[in-house]
Residue, then its C-alpha position, 0 to 999 in steps of 0.5 A: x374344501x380342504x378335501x372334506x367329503x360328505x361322511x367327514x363332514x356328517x362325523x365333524x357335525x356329531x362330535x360338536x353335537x355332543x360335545x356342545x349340545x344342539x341348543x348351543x349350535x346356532x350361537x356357534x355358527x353365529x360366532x364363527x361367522x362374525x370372527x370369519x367376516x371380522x377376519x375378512x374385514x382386517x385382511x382387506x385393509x379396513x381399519x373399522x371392526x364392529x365390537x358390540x357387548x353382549x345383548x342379555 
């Protein structure tokens, strides 16, 4: 994948650890997986895009 190997990928890993925390991780991944599958959504001609507020 974009010719990332292992070590790489384990440096990319530690640089967003210490810059976000590890407690912020999951909500991380959880953004980035709605924004790749709201872009998935668009690209395929779909005109409906789910946008929830945040829940506190």
């Amino acid at each position: 994948m974009f010719g990332f190997g292992m070590p790489e990928m384990i440096i990319i890993l530690v640089i967003v650890m210490v810059v976000f925390g590890a407690g912020r991780l999951p909500e991380i991944g959880g953004a980035v997986g709605k924004s790749i599958r709201n872009f998935k959504k668009a690209s395929e001609g779909k005109d409906e895009i789910e946008i929830k507020p945040k829940e506190s």
